[in-house]
C-alpha positions in Angstrom: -59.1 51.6 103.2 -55.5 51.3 104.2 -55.7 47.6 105.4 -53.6 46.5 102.5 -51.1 48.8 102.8 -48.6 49.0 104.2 -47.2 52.8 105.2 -43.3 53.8 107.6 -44.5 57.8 108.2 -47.6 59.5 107.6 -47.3 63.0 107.2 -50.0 65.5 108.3 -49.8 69.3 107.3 -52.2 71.4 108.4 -53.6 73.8 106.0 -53.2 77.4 107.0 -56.2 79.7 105.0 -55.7 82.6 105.7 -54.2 85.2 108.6 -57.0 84.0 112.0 -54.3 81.5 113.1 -51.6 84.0 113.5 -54.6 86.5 115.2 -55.5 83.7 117.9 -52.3 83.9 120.8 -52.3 80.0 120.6 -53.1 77.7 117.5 -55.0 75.0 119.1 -55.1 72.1 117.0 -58.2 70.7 118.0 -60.4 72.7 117.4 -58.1 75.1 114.9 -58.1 72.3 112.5 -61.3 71.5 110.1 -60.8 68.0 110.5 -60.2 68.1 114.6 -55.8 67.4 115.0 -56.2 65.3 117.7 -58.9 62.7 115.9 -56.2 63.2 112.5 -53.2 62.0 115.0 -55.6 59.0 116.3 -56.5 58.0 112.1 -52.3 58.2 111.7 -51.5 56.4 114.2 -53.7 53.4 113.4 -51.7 53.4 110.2 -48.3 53.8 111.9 -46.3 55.3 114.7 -44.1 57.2 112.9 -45.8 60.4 112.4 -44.7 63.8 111.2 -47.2 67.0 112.5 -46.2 70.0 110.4 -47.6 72.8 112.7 -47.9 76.7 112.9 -45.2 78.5 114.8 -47.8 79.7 117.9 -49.2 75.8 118.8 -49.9 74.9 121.9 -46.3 72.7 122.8 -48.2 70.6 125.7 -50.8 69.8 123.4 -48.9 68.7 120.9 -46.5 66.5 123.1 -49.4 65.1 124.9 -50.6 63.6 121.4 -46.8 61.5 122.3 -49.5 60.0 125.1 -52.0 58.4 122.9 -52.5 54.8 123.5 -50.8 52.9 120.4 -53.2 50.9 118.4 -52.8 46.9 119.7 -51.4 45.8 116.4 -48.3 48.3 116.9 -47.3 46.5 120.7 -44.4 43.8 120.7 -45.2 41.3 122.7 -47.5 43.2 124.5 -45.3 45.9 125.3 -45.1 49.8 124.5 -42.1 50.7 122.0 -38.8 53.0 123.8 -40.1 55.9 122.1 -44.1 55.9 123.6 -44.8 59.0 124.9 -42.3 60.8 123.1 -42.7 64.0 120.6 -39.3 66.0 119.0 -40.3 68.8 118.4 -38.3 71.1 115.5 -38.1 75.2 115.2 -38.4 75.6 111.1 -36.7 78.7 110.2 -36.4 81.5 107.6 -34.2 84.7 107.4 -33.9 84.0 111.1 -37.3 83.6 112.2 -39.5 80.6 113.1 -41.9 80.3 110.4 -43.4 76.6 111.5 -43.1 73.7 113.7 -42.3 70.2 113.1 -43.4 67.5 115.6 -42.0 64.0 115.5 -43.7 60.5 116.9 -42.6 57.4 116.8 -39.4 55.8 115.2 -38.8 59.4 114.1 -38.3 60.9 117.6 -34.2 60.9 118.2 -32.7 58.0 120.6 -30.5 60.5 121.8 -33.6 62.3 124.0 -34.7 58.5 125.0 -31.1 58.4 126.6 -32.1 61.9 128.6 -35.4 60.2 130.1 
């Protein structure tokens, strides 16, 4: 379906029906998700790396950067080789009024260079 297309960021928001997310202590996003988050992180990034997660506030962090782990798809390797930014999730505090109201998690090109100069 998306062979002749070609896509920079694919953007996956979750959809949040209702208050049993904010009742759970952590929103786990495998099995918190209808679809299963971790199999919708593995269907974006066989379209591209450069993925944006838009996430409730209570997520699970070490899940969510351990998605950064995935093995890229062959077809996204140069010359064999993983890009600077494998392994790698940013991830964002989206606020309102003061408070954090979601999270934002960034693969990819989309992850900043300056936290590949901290590694």
């Amino acid at each position: 379906m998306f062979d002749s297309i070609f896509y920079n960021i694919f953007l996956c928001l979750v959809e949040l029906s209702g208050p049993e997310y904010l009742d759970a202590e952590t929103f786990d996003i495998e099995t918190m998700i209808p679809m299963n988050g971790i199999e919708l992180f593995k269907l974006a990034q066989a379209i591209t790396p450069n993925i944006i997660y838009q996430l409730p506030r209570n997520i699970d962090h070490v899940q969510v950067s351990n998605l950064a782990h995935v093995a890229p798809p062959k077809n996204q390797l140069v010359d064999g080789k993983k890009e600077w930014w494998h392994g790698m999730c940013e991830i964002e505090a989206n606020m309102l009024s003061g408070k954090v109201k979601m999270l934002t998690a960034y693969y990819g090109q989309l992850v900043s260079r300056s936290l590949a100069s901290r590694e």
